[in-house]
DRENTORKOL-3810 file (N, C-alpha, C; in nm, 4 decimals):
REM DRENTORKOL-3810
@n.u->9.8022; n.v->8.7601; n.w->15.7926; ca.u->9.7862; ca.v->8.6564; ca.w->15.6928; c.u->9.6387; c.v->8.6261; c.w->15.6694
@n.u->9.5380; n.v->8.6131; n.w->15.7746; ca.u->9.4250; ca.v->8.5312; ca.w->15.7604; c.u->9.3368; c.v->8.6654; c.w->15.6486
@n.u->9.3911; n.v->8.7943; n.w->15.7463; ca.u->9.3247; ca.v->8.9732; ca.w->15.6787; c.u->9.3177; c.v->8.9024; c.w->15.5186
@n.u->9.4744; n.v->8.9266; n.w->15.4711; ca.u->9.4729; ca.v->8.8854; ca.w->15.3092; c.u->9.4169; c.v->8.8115; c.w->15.2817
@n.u->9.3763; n.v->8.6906; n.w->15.3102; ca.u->9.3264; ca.v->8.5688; ca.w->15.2704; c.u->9.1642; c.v->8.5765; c.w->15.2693
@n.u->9.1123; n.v->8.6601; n.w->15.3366; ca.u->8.9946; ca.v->8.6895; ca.w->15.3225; c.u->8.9810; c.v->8.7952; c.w->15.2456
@n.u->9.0828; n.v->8.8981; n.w->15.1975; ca.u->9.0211; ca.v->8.9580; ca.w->15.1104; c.u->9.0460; c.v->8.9005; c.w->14.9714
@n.u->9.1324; n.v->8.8141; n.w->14.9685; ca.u->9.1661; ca.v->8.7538; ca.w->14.8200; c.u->9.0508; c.v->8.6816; c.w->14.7910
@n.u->8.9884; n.v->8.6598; n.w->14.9088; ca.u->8.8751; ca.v->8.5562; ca.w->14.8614; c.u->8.7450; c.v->8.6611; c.w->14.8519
@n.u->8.7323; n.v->8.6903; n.w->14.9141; ca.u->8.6057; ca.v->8.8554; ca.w->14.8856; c.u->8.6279; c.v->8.8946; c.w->14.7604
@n.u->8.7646; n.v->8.9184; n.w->14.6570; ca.u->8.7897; ca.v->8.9942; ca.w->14.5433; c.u->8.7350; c.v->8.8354; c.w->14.4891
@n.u->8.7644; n.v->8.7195; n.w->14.5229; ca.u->8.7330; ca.v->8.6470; ca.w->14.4418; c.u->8.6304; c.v->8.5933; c.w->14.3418
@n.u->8.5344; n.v->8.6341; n.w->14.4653; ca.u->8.4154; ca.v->8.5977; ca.w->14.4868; c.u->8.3390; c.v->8.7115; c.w->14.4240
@n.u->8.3380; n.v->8.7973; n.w->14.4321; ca.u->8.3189; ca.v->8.9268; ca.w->14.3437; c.u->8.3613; c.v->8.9187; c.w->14.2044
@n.u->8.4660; n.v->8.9149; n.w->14.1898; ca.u->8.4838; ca.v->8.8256; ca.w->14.0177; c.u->8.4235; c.v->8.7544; c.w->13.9363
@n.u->8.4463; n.v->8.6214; n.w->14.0210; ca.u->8.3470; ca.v->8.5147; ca.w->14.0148; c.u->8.1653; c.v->8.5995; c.w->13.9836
@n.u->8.1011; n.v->8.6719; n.w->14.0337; ca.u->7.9662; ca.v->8.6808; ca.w->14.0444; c.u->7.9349; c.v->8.7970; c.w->13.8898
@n.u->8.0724; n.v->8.8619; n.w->13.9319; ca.u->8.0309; ca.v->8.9437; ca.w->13.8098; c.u->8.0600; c.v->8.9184; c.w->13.6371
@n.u->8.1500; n.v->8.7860; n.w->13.6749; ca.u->8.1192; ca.v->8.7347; ca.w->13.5320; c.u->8.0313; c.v->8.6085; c.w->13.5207
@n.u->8.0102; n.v->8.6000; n.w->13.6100; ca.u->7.8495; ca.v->8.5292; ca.w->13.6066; c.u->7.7398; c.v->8.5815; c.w->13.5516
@n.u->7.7454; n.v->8.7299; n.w->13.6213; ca.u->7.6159; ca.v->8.8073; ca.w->13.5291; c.u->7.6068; c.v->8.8534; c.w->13.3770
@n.u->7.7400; n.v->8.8866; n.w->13.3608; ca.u->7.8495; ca.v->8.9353; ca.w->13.2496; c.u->7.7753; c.v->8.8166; c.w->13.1624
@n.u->7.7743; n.v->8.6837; n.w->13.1747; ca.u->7.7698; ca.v->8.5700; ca.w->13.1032; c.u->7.6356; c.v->8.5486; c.w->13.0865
@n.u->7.5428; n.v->8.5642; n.w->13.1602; ca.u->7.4093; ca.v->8.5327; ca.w->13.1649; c.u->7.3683; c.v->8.6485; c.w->13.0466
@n.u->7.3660; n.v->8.7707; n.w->13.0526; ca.u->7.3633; ca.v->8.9120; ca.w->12.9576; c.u->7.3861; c.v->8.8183; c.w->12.8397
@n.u->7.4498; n.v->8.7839; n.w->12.7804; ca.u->7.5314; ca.v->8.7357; ca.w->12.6748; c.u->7.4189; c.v->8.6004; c.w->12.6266
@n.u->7.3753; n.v->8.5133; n.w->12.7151; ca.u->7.3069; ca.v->8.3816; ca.w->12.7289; c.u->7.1613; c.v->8.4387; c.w->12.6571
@n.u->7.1184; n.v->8.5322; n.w->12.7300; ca.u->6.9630; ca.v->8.6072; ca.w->12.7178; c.u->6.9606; c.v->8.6839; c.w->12.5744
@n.u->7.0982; n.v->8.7572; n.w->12.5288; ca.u->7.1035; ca.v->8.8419; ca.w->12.4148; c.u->7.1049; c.v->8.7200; c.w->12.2788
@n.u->7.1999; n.v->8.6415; n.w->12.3243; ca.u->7.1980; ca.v->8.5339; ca.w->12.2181; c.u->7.0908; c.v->8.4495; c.w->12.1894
@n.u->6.9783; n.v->8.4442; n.w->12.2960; ca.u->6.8253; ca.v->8.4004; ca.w->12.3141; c.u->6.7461; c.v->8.4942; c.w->12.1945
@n.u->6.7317; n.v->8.6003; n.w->12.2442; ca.u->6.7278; ca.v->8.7219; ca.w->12.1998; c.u->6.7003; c.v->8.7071; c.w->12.0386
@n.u->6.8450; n.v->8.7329; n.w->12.0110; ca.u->6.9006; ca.v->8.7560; ca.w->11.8664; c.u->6.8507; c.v->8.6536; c.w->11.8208
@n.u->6.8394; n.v->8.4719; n.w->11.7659; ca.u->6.8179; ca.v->8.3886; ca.w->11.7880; c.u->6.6270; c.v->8.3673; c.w->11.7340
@n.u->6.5409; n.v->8.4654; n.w->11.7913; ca.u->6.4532; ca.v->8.4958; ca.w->11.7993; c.u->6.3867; c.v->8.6174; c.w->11.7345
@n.u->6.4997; n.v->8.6810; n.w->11.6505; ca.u->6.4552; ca.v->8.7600; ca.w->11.5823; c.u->6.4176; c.v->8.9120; c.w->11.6353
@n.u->6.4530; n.v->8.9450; n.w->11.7831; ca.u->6.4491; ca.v->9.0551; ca.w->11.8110; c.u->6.5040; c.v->9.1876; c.w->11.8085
@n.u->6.4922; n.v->9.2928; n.w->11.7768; ca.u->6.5642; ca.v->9.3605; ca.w->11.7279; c.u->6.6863; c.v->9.4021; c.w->11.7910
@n.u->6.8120; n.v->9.4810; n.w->11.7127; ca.u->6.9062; ca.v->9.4844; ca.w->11.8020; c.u->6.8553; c.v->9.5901; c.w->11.8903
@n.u->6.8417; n.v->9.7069; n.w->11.8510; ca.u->6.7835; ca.v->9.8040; ca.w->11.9517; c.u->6.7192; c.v->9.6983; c.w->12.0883
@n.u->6.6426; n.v->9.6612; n.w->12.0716; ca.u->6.5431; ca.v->9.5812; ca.w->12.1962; c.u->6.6736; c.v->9.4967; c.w->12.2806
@n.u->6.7508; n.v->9.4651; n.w->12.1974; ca.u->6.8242; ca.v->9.3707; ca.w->12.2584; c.u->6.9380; c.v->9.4065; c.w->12.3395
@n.u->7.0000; n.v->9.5668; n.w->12.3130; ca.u->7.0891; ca.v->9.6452; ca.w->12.3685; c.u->7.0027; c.v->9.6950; c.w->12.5240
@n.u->6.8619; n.v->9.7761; n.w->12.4821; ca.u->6.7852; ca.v->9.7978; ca.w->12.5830; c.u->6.7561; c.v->9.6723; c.w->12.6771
@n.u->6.7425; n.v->9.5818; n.w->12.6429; ca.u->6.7330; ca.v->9.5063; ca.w->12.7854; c.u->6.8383; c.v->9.4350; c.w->12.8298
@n.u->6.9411; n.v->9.4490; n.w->12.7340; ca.u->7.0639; ca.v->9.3697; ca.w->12.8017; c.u->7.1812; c.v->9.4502; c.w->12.8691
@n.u->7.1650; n.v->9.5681; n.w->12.8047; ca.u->7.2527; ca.v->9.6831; ca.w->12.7818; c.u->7.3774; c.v->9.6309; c.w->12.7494
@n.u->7.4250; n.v->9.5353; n.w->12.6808; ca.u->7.5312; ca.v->9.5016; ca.w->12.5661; c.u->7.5306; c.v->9.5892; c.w->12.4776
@n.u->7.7113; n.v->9.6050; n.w->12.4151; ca.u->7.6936; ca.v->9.6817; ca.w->12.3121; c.u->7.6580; c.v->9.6410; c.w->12.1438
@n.u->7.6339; n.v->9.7037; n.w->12.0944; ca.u->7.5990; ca.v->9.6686; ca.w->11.9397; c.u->7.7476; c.v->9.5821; c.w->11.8764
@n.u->7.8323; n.v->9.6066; n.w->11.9328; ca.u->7.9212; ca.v->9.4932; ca.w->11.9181; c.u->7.9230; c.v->9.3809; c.w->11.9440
@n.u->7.9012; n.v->9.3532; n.w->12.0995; ca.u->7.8957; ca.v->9.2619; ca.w->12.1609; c.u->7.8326; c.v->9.1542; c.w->12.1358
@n.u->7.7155; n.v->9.2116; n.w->12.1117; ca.u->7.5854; ca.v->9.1197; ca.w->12.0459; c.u->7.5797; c.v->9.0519; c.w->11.9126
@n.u->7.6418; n.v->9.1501; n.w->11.8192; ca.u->7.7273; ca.v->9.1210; ca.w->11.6707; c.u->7.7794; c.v->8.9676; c.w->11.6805
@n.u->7.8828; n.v->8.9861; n.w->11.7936; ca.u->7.9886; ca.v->8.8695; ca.w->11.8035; c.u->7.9123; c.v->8.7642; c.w->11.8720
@n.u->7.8025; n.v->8.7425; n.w->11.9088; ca.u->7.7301; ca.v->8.6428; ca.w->11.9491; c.u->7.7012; c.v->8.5296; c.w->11.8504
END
């Protein structure tokens, strides 16, 4: 029981962090865009796709 419970929380927590970063990408691109930078520049440092950034 305790095995599972620590890994549910390890997957959790891993989730948790990676749409944290997921979200921040998105925060910086919409900075970004916002500012007039190009999309090219904005794919290269965010590595979002030309979609993604669209929908911002």
């Amino acid at each position: 029981m305790s095995e599972g419970l620590s890994e549910g929380l390890a997957k959790g927590k891993a989730e948790g962090k990676a749409e944290g970063k997921a979200e921040g990408k998105r925060q910086f691109a919409r900075m970004m865009k916002e500012n007039g930078e190009s999309l090219e520049k904005i794919v290269a440092y965010t590595q979002l796709t030309p979609e993604e950034i669209a929908s911002l």
